[in-house]
C-alpha positions in Angstrom: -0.6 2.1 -28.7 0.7 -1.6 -29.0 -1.6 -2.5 -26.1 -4.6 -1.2 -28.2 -4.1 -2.5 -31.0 -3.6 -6.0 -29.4 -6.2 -5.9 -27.6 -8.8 -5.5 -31.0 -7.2 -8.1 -32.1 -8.0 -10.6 -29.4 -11.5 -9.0 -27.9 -14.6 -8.6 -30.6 -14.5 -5.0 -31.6 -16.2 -2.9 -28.7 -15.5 -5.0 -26.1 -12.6 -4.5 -23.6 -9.6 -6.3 -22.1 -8.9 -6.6 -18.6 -5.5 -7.6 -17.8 -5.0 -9.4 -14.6 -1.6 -11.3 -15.5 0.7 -9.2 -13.3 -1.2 -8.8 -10.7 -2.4 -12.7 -9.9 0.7 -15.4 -8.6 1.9 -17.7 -11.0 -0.1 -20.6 -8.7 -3.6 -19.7 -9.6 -5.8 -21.5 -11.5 -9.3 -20.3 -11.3 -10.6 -16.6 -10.0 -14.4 -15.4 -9.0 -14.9 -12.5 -10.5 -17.9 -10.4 -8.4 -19.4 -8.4 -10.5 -22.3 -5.5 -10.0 -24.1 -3.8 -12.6 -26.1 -0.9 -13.0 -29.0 -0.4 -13.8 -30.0 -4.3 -12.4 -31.3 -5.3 -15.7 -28.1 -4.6 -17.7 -25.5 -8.1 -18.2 -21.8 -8.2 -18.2 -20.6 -11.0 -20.9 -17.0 -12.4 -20.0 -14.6 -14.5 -22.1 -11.0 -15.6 -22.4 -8.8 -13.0 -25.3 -9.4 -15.1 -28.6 -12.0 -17.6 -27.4 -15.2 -15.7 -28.1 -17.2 -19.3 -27.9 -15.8 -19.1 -23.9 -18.7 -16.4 -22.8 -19.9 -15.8 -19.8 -22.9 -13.6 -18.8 -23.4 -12.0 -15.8 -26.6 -10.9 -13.4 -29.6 -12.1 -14.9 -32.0 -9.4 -13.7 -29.7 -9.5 -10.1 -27.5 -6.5 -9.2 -25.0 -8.6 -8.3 -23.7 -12.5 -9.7 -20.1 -14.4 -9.2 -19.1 -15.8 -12.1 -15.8 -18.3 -11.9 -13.1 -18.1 -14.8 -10.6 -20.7 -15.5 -7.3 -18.8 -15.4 -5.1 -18.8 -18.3 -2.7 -16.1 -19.1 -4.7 -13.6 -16.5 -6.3 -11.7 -19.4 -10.3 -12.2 -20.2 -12.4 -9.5 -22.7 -15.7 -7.7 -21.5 -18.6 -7.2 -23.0 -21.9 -4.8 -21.7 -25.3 -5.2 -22.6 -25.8 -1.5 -23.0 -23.1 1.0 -24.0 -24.4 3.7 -20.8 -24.6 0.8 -17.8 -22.1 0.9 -14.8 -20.3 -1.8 -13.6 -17.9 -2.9 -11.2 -15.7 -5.7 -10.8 -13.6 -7.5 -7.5 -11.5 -10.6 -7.7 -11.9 -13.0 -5.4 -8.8 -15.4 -5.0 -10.1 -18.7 -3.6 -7.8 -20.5 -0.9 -8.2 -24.1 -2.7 -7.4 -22.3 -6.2 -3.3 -21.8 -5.2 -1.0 -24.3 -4.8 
């Protein structure tokens, strides 16, 4: 219940947190998120917890798009164009991003 209520508190209501903190090293300083969405025409917006003004769209009329986020504290919020799209998400940890 904590979690929950954190998250509306950090993410614009509707929107949903991802939390990638545990599960990235410590070294990391940037991830590409690859993203596909469903149908093609739909967009994915990303952004860091509290930093709304930090958003990131995805796809563009593309099925797929990479879109490359600064890490912080491995959390970011999500945000769909429409409220029945599908989407899917891989992280892709660069070589030149750890130390």
């Amino acid at each position: 219940m904590k979690a929950l209520v954190l998250a509306a508190l950090i993410c614009n209501p509707g929107d949903r947190l991802i939390d990638l903190g545990g599960k990235l090293p410590p070294t990391v300083k940037s991830i590409d998120l690859l993203i596909a969405v469903e149908p093609y025409y739909t967009r994915l917006y990303v952004y860091h917890p509290g930093f709304p003004d930090s958003i990131q769209s995805c796809c563009h009329g593309s099925p797929t798009s990479v879109v490359r986020l600064a890490v912080t504290d491995g959390r970011f919020c999500l945000r769909q164009s429409r409220p029945q799209m599908k989407w899917k998400l891989k992280v892709i940890v660069r070589p030149e991003t750890a130390a």
